[in-house]
C-alpha positions as CSV (number, residue, x, y, z in Angstrom):
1,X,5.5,15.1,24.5
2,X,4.6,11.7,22.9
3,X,7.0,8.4,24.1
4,X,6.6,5.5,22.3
5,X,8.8,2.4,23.7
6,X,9.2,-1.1,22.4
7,X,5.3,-1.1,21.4
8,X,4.6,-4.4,19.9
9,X,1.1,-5.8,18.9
10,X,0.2,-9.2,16.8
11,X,-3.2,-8.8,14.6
12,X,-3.2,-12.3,12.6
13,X,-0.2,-12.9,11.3
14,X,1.1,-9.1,11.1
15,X,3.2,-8.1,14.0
16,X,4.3,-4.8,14.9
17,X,7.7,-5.1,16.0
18,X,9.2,-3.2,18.4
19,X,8.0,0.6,18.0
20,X,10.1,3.6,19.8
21,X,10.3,7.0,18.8
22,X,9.3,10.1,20.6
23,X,7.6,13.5,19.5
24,X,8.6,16.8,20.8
25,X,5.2,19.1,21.3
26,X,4.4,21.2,18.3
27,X,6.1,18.4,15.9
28,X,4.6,17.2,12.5
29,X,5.7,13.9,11.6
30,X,4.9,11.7,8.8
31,X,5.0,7.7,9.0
32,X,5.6,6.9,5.7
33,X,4.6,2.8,4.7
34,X,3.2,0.5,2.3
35,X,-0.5,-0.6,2.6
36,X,0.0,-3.3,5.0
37,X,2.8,-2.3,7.1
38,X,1.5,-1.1,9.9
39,X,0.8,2.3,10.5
40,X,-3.0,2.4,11.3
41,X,-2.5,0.2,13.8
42,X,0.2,1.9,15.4
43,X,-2.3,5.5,15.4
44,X,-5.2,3.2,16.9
45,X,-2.4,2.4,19.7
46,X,-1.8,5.7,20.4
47,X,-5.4,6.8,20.6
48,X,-5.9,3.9,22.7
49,X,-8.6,2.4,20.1
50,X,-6.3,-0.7,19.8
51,X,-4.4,-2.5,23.2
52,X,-0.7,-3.1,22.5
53,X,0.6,-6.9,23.7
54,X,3.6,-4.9,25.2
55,X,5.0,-1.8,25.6
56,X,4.5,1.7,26.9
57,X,3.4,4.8,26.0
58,X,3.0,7.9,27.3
59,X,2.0,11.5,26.5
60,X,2.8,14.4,28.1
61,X,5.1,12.4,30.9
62,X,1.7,10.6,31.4
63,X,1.9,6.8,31.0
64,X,-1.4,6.2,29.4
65,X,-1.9,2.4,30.3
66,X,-5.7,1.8,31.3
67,X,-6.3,5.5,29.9
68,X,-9.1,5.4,28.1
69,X,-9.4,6.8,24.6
70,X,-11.0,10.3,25.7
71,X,-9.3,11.6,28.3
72,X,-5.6,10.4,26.6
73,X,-5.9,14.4,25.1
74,X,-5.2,12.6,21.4
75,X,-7.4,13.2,18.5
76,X,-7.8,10.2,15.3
77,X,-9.1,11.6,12.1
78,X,-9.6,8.5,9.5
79,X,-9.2,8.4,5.8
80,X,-13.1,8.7,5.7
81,X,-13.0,11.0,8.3
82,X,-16.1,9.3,9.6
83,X,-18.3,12.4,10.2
84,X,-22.0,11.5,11.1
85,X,-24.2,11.5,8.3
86,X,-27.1,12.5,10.0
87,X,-25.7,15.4,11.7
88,X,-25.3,19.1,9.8
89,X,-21.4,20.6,9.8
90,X,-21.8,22.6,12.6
91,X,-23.5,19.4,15.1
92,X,-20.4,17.4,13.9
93,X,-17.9,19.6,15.1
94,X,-20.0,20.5,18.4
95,X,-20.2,17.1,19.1
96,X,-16.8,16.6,20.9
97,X,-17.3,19.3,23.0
98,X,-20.9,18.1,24.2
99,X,-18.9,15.2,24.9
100,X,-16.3,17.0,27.4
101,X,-19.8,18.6,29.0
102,X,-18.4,21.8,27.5
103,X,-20.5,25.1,29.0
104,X,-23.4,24.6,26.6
105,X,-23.9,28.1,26.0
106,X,-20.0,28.4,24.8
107,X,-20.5,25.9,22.2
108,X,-22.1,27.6,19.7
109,X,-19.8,30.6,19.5
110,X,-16.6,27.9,19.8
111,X,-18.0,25.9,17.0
112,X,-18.1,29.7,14.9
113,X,-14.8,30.3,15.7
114,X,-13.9,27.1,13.9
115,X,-15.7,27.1,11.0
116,X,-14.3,30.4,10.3
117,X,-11.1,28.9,11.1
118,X,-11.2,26.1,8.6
119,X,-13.2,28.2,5.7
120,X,-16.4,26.3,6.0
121,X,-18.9,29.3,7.9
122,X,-21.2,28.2,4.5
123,X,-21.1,24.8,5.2
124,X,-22.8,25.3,8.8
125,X,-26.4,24.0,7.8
126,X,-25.2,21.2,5.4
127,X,-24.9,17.5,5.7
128,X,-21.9,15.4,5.0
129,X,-23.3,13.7,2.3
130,X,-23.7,17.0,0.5
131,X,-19.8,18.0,0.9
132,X,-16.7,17.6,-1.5
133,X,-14.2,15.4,-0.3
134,X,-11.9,18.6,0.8
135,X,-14.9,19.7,2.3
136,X,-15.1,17.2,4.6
137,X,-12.1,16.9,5.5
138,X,-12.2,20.5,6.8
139,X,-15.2,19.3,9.1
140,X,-13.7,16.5,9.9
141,X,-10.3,18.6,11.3
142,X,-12.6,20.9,13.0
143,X,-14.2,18.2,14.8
144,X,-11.0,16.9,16.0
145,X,-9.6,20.1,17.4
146,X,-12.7,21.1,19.0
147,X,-11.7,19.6,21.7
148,X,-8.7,21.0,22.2
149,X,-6.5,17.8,21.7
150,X,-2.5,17.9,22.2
151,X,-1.8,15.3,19.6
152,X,-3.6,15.2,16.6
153,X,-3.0,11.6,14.2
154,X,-3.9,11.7,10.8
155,X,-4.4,8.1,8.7
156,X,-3.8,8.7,4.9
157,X,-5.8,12.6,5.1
158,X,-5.6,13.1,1.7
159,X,-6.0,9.6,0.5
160,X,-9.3,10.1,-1.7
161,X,-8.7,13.4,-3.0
162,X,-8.1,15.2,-6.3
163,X,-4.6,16.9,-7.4
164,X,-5.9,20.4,-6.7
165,X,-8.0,19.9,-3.7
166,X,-5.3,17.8,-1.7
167,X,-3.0,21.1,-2.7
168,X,-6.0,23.1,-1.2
169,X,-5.7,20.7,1.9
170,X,-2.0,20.6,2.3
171,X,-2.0,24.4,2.8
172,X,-4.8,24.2,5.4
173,X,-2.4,21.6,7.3
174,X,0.4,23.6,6.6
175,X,-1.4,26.9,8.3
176,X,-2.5,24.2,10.9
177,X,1.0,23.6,11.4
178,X,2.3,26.9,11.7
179,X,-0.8,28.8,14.0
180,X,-1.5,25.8,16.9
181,X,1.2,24.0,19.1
182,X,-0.5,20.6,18.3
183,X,1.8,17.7,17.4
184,X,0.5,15.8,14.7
185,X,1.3,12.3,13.5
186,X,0.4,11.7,9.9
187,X,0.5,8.4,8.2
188,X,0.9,8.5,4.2
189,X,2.6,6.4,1.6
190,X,3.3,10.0,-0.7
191,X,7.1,11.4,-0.6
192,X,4.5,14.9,-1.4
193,X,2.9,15.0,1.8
194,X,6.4,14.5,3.8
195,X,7.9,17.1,1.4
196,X,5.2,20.0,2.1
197,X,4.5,18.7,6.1
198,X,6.9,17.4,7.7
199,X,9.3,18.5,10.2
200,X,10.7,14.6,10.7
201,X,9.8,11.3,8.7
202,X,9.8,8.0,9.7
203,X,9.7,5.2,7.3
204,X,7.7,1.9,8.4
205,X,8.4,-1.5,6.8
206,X,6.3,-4.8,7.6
207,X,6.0,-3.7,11.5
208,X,9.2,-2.3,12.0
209,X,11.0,1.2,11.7
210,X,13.6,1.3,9.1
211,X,14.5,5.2,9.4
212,X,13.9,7.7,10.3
213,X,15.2,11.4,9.6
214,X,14.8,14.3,7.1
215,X,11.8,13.7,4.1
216,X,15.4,14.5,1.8
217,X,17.4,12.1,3.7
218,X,15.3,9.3,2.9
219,X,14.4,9.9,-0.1
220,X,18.2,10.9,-1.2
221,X,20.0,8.6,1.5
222,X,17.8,5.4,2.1
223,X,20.0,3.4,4.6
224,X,18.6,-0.5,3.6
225,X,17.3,-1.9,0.1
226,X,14.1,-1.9,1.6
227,X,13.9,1.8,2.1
228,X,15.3,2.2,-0.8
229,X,12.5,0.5,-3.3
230,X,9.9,1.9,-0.9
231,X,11.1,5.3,-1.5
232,X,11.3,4.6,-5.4
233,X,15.0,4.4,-5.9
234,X,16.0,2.9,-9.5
235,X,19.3,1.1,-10.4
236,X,19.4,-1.1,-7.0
237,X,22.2,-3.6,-7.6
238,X,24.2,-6.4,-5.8
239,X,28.0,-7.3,-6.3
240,X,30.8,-8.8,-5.0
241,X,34.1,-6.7,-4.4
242,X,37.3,-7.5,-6.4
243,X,39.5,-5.1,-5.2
244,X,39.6,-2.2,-2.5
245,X,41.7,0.2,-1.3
246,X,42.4,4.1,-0.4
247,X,38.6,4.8,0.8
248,X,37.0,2.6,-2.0
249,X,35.7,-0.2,-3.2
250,X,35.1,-1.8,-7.0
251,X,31.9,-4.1,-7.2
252,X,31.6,-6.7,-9.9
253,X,28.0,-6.5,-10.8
254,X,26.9,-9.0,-13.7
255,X,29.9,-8.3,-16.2
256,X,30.0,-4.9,-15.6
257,X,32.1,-2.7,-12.4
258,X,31.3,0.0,-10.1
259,X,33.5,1.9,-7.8
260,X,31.6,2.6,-4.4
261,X,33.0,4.9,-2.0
262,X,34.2,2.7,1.2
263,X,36.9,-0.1,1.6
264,X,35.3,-3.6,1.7
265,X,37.1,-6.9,2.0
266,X,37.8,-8.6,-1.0
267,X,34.6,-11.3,-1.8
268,X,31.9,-9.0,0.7
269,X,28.5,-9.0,-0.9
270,X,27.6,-5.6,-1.0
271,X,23.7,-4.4,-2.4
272,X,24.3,-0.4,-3.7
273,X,21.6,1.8,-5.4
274,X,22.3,4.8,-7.7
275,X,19.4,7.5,-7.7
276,X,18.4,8.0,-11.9
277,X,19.1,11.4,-11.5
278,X,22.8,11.1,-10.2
279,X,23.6,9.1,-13.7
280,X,24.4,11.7,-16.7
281,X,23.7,9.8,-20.0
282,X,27.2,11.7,-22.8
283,X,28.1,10.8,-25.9
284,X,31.8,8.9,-26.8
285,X,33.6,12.6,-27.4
286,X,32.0,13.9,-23.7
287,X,33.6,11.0,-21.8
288,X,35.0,12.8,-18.5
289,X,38.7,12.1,-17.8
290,X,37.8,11.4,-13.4
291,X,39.7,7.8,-12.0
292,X,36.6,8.8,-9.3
293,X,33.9,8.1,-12.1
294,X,32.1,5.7,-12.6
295,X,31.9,5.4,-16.6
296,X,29.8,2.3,-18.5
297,X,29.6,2.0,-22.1
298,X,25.6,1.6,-22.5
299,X,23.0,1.9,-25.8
300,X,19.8,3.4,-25.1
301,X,16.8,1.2,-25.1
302,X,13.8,3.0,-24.6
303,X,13.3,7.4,-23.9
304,X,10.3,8.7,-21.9
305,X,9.8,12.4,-21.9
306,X,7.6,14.1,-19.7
307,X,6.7,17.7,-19.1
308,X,10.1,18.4,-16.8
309,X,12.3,15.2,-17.2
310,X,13.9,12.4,-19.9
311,X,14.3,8.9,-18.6
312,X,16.9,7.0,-20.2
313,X,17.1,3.0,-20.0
314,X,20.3,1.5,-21.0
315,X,21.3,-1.7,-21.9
316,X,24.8,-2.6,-21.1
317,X,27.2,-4.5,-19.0
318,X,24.5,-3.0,-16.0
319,X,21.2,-2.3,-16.7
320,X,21.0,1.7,-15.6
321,X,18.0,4.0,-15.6
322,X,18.8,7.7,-15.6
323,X,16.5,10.9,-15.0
324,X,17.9,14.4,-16.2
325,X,16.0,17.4,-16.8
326,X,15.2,18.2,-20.4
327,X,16.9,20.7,-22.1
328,X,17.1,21.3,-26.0
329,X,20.8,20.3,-26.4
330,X,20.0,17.3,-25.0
331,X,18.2,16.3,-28.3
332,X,21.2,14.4,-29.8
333,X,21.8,11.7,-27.5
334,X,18.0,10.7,-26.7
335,X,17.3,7.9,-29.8
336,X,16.4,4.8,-28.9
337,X,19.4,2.4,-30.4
338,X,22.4,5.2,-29.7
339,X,25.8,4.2,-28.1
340,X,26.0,6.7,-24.9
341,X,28.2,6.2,-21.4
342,X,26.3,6.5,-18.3
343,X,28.7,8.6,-16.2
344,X,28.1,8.9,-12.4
345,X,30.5,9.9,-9.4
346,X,31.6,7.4,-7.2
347,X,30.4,9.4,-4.1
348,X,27.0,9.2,-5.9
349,X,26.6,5.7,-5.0
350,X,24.7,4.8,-2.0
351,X,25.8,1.5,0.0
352,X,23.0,-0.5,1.9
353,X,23.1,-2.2,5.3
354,X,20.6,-5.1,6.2
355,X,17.0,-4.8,6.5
């Protein structure tokens, strides 16, 4: 449906590096990144808005070099979704299809059909300027699939909006999703958005995809260090092995050691991270008896408690964070000043390659 091969393209002193990945038709994507890394850039590519230095691309089996930006079949919503200010709702999303030279006496019951689609009949006689921010960005997706577009790119949709009405526009992506073959290529920085959209995610780092895979596989699994603080990961450490042997590893990390779950020659640097919510914080009497545990005598520092979750940071031979859920009978082990064991499964730890 939509190739991408070794797209590279130098703005300044940015470069993206390199880009492949293909989309089957019907697929949601989202390009996670950073501000900076990227990703508008690569969507302006794709619609053909921006000229890559080298590389191909093609869509549908079509290689779109020299194809301009409306007839490539691809459809760019912005962040500001750029409606025109001095056209009512229902002029906006006609527009496209006065574009195309549309029958002009099908237009108006086309452009009905959307509105209904997207919830926004009411909103026919209004101006952008009048419209929430959800609001608009219902116009703004009715627009872009009035003209019947077989890839749909999304930069940061939901970028300006408030808790409950970026819920309110998830599930209208989500129906989007499920009711029209479109294949849609979202860029976001929010592990929500992946979560609720995605069918694959694709993580881009200073011009260059790092991973790509399942929203959980990233999240859970990050494959470098730079995924891994990207994606939020506490407890990122570096080492040096000082012995090895039947399937692991021990690290000596500060004046502390962790067990790692792979054989490494003794002296290999080795960078590990250990998600917060894999370490369980116990008190002396709770210490498990596991040679495949990793078990560091700790004193709690400081406790955060939010609606769902206790965050423990300990001081010790390694610095650890941990998350658990709260529960009452966790009560006696959450002061500030307390000797505790962090406790964690060797198998919990997760090993980095290169960037």
């Amino acid at each position: 449906m939509i190739e991408l091969k070794d797209l590279s393209a130098t703005i300044g002193d940015f470069r993206l590096d390199r880009i492949s990945l293909s989309m089957a038709k019907g697929e949601y994507v989202v390009l996670l990144g950073p501000s900076g890394a990227g990703k508008t850039v690569l969507l302006e590519i794709i619609a053909g808005i921006r000229v890559a230095d080298q590389g191909k691309i093609s869509i549908n089996g079509k290689n779109m070099d020299g194809v301009p930006p409306e007839h490539r079949g691809v459809a760019l919503v912005y962040q500001d979704y750029s409606l025109f200010s001095h056209m009512t709702v229902a002029r906006n999303v006609a527009y496209g299809m006065s574009m195309q030279k549309t029958d002009p006496l099908r237009i108006p019951g086309l452009v009905d059909e959307l509105l209904t689609e997207f919830g926004i009949s009411a909103l026919r006689d209004r101006y952008p300027g009048s419209l929430s921010g959800g609001e608009q960005q219902r116009v703004a997706l009715a627009r872009a699939l009035a003209t019947k577009p077989s890839v749909l790119l999304l930069d940061e949709p939901f970028a300006s909006l408030d808790p409950q009405t970026r819920k309110e526009c998830i599930r209208v992506l989500q129906d989007l999703r499920d009711t029209r073959s479109v294949t849609i290529l979202q860029v976001s920085h929010s592990p929500e958005d992946a979560y609720a959209l995605a069918d694959r995610t694709i993580v881009l780092l200073g011009g260059k995809i790092t991973q790509t895979g399942s929203t959980d596989e990233i999240f859970r699994y990050p494959k470098s260090e730079g995924v891994a603080k990207f994606v939020g990961m506490e407890n990122i450490l570096s080492g040096s092995v000082i012995e090895s042997g039947s399937g692991h590893s021990r690290l000596e990390i500060g004046i502390g050691t962790v067990l790692i779950p792979a054989d490494y020659p003794r002296g290999s640097q080795i960078t590990i991270g250990i998600p917060a919510d894999c370490i369980t914080v116990v008190s002396p009497e709770m210490i498990p008896d596991d040679p495949m545990m990793n078990i560091i005598d700790c004193q709690i520092r400081r406790v955060t408690c939010g609606r769902d979750i206790i965050i423990f940071e300990l001081d010790g031979p390694i610095p650890l964070t941990s998350a658990e859920r709260r529960s009452d009978d966790r009560e006696e082990v959450i002061q500030p000043g307390k000797r505790v064991f962090a406790v964690f499964r060797s198998t919990d730890v997760r090993i980095f390659s290169g960037d």
